[in-house]
N, C-alpha and C positions, 0 to 999 in steps of 0.2 A: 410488507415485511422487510423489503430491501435486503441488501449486502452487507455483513459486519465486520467493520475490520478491526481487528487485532494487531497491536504493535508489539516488538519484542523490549527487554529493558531499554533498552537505548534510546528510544523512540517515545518514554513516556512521559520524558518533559513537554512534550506537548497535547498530553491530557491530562484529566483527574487519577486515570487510573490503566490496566492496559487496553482497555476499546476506545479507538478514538471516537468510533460512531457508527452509525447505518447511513449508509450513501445508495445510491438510484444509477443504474447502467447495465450495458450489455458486454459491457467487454472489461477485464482490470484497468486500461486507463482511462474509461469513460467513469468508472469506479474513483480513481484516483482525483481523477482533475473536480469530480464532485464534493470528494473530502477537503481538497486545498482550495475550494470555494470556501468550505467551512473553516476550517484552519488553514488560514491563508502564508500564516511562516513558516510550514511545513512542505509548502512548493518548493521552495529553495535546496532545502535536505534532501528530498525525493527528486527532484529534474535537474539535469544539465542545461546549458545554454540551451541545445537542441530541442529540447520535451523530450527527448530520452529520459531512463533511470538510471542515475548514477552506480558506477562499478559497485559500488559498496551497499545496494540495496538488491534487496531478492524479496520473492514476492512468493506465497504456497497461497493456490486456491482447495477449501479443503483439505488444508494439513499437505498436500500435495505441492511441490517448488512446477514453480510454472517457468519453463524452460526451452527453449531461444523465444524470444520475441510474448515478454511476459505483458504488456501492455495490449495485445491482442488477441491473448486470450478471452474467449466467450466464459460471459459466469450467466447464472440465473439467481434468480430471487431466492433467499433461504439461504446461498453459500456465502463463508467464510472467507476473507482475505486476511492473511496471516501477513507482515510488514516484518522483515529482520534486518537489522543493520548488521552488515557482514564484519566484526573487527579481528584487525590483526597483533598481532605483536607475540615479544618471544622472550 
């Protein structure tokens, strides 16, 4: 079954439509670095130098914002990762 992730508008240049796919892992960034195997231009947008997630990405597992330290969050098989680029302006 794997993981599904869901991008928000922002994010849907880099698929067909807003799922970018079902990716394999135990944690959101083992989730993560699985989809930017598959979409490999999409590592740049989602990581900083460091393998951090950039200020401007936030991550809901389960419709839920996975909050301090979202790349170590534990998911299981069946759940949802929701992808939002956070933008500003006034």
């Amino acid at each position: 079954m794997g993981i599904r992730v869901i991008a928000s508008q922002a994010l849907t240049d880099y698929s067909a439509g807003r799922e970018l796919g079902v990716v394999e892992g135990g944690t959101v960034g083992e989730c993560l670095d699985n989809l930017t195997e598959k979409l490999p231009s999409l590592k740049q947008f989602l990581f900083d130098e460091k393998g951090g997630l950039r200020e401007y990405v936030d991550v809901c597992v389960n419709r839920e914002n996975v909050f301090p330290d979202p790349l170590k969050r534990t998911v299981k098989d069946g759940d949802e990762l929701l992808l939002i680029c956070l933008i500003g302006g006034g």
